[in-house]
Structures are given as structure tokens and as C-alpha cells.
N, C-alpha and C positions, 0 to 999 in steps of 0.2 A: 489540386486544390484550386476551386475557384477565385478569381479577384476578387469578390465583393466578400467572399470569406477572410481571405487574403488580408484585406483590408480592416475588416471587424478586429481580426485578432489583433491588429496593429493597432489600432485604436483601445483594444482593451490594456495591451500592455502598455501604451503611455498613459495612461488614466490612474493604473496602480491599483485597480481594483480590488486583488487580490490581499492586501495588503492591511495591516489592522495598526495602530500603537499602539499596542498591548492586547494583550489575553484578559478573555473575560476573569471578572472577580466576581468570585461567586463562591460557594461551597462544593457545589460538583466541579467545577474547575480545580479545585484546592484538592479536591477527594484524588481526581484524576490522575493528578500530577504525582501526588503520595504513592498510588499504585504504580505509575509507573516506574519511577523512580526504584522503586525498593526492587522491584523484578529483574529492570532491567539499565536504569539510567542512562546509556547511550539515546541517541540520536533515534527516534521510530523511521528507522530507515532500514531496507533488506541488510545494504554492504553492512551498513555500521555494526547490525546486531550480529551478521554472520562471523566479523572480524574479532570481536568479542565472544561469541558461546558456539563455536564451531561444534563442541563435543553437545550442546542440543539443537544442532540445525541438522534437515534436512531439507533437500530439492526437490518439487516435483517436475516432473515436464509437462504442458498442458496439450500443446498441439501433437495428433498422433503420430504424424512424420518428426522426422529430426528437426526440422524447419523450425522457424520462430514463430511464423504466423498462420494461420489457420488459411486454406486456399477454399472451400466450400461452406457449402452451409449445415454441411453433415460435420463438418469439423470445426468449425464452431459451435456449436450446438455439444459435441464432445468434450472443447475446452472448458466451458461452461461447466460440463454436468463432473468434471475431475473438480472444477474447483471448489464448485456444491459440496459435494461428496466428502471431503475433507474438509471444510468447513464444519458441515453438520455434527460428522463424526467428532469433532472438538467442543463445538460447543452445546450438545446433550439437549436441545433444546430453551438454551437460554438466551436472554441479549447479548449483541456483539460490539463491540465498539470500534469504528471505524474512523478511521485517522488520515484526513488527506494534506498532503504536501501540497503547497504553495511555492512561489517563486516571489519577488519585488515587482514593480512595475516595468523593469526595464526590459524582461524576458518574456519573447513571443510567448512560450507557456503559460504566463502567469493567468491566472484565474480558471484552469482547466480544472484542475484536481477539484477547487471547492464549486467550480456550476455542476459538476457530474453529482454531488452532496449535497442534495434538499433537505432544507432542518438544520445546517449545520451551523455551530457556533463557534466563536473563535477561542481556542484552546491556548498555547503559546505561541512565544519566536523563538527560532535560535538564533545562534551566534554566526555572524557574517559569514562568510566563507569565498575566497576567488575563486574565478569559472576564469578560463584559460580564452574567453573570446572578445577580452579588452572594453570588458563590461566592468569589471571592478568586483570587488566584493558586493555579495549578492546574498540578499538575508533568504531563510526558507519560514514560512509561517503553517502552521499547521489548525486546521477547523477538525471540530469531530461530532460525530453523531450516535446515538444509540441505538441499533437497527437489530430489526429480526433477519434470519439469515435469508429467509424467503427474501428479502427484499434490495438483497445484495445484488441479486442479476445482472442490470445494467449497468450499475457500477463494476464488475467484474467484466464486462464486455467491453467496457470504456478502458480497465488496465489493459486486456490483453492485446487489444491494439496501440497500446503507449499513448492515450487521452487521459488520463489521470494514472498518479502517483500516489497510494494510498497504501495502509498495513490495516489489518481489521486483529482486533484481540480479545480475548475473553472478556466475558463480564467483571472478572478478577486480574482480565490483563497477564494471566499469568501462562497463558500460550500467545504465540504472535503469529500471524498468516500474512504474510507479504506478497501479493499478487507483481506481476511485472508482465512485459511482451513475450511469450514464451514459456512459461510456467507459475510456480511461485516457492518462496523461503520461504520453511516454518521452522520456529521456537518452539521449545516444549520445556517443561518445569526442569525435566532431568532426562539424563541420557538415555535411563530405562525405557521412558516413555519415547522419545525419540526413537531408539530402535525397534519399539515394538511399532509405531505408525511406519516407519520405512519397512518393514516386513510386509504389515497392511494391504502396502500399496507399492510392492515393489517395482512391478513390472512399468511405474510411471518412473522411476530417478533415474539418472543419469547413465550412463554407462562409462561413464568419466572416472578415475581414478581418486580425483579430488573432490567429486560430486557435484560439479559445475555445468 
């Protein structure tokens, strides 16, 4: 990384850019929140939902090696089109709602997830939470947008290198796709459906016992 990037992002995390006092009021805010809540209430976060509805989660892997990260551009261009592929197959040609995490201003992080989300607007906060690097409790803010899948690309190339933090969900919210460095968590209404997409697309999950 260069210094004068080096530098920017230090300058964005003291600024606190990322950072809002409050969620929009509005009615699609309100609508938003209703949805989610009722599906799934935890935290739009991969861990949290996995730790909650394990019997409707599954893993995919995106890079084709074991590896986490893609080494060409033949394999990127693959993690890409797995995570397309499962995307589309979910959302049947509808809007998708994408959901990026934020961080406070005191973490280098802070404003990746919402610059990678043009359009976005501020959705809510949670609840503080410590980070173990003597930073303190540290809130996460979440923006979201309403996106056709086509248009998810570069954001999906921004998670798979760990430049943003986001979960994209139905237009009903009622499946969830969490992208990450390495693959991505998906929620499904019910386990049925859950095992028939890990059928789908077997030969991309885990060979892990735990499906991690």
C-alpha cells in the first residue's frame, strides 16, 4: 500500500466519515427494518446469522483453489461469476437489497464498505460492541441500496478482496447472501430450500465437516 493512500485512509478514519446519528426516517426505512426484523432480527452480519439459523445456512467457496484469494485473473473473473450465479438463481430477476457495514471513525476501515455503495443511504446503527485493539467500543453503521443484480459486480469484487463488508437480500429480505474474502454465507427461508441450493451447487461447499 502506498503512503499517500496510506495516508487518505487515515485521514478518512479521523474525520468519521462513515458515521451518521441516526438512520434515516422515512417510510422505506421503517418498511426496511419491519422486514428485517421479522426474518431474521439478529445483526446483517454473516457470523451472527450463521450462529442463529445454522439449519438454513450454507457455504460457498468462491476462489477455485483452497486458498482464500484468487491469484489470476482467470480466477477472479470465476469468483465473480459463482457469486453471480447464486445470486441470480435467488433473486429470479428481482431487486436486491444490499447492506454495507460500516465501522466509527476511529477504524482504518471505516468508510470502505459505504464508498464501494453509490446511492446509498443511511439505514441504521447498532449497538457498540469492543474490538480487542484498545480502541474501545466501537459502533457498526449500516447504509443500503436497492440494486439490480447486474450491477452488483464491483461490489462483489471489492468483498472478495476484504474492501467492503456487506450482506445483499431479497427484495422480501427473506433469503440473505453474505459475500466475504473467500466465498460467501447464504440464508434461505427453510432448510428445504437450503438443501436443495447446496445440491445445486455442490461441488463449490466446503469439504469441511462443519461446512466452514
Amino acid at each position: 500500500m502506498s503512503l499517500v493512500l496510506y495516508a487518505r485512509i487515515l485521514r478518512r478514519a479521523v474525520d468519521g466519515r462513515a458515521t451518521f446519528r441516526r438512520g434515516e426516517v422515512s417510510q422505506r426505512a421503517a418498511a426496511l427494518s419491519r422486514a428485517w426484523d421479522e426474518h431474521w432480527a439478529e445483526e446483517p452480519l454473516g457470523h451472527a446469522l450463521r450462529d442463529a439459523h445454522r439449519d438454513r445456512w450454507v457455504r460457498f467457496r468462491s476462489p477455485p483453489k483452497a486458498g482464500r484469494y484468487a491469484d489470476s485473473d482467470a480466477e477472479h473473473a470465476e469468483v465473480l461469476r459463482r457469486h453471480l450465479t447464486v445470486i441470480q438463481m435467488l433473486a429470479e430477476d428481482t431487486p436486491v437489497w444490499v447492506i454495507a457495514r460500516d465501522w466509527d471513525g476511529r477504524t482504518v476501515e471505516s468508510g470502505w464498505s459505504r464508498d464501494a455503495v453509490p446511492g446509498r443511504w443511511p439505514w441504521r446503527r447498532s449497538h457498540d460492541f469492543a474490538v480487542p485493539d484498545e480502541l474501545g467500543p466501537v459502533g457498526s453503521f449500516y447504509w443500503v441500496r436497492s440494486s439490480t443484480v447486474e450491477a452488483l459486480a464491483s461490489l462483489l469484487r471489492d468483498a472478495a478482496v476484504d474492501r467492503a463488508r456487506v450482506t445483499i437480500g431479497g427484495n422480501d429480505l427473506s433469503w440473505v447472501y453474505a459475500p466475504y474474502d473467500g466465498g460467501a454465507d447464504v440464508f434461505l427461508p427453510t432448510q428445504v430450500q437450503r438443501d436443495d441450493l447446496r445440491r445445486r451447487y455442490l461441488r463449490w461447499t466446503s469439504t469441511r465437516r462443519d461446512g466452514l
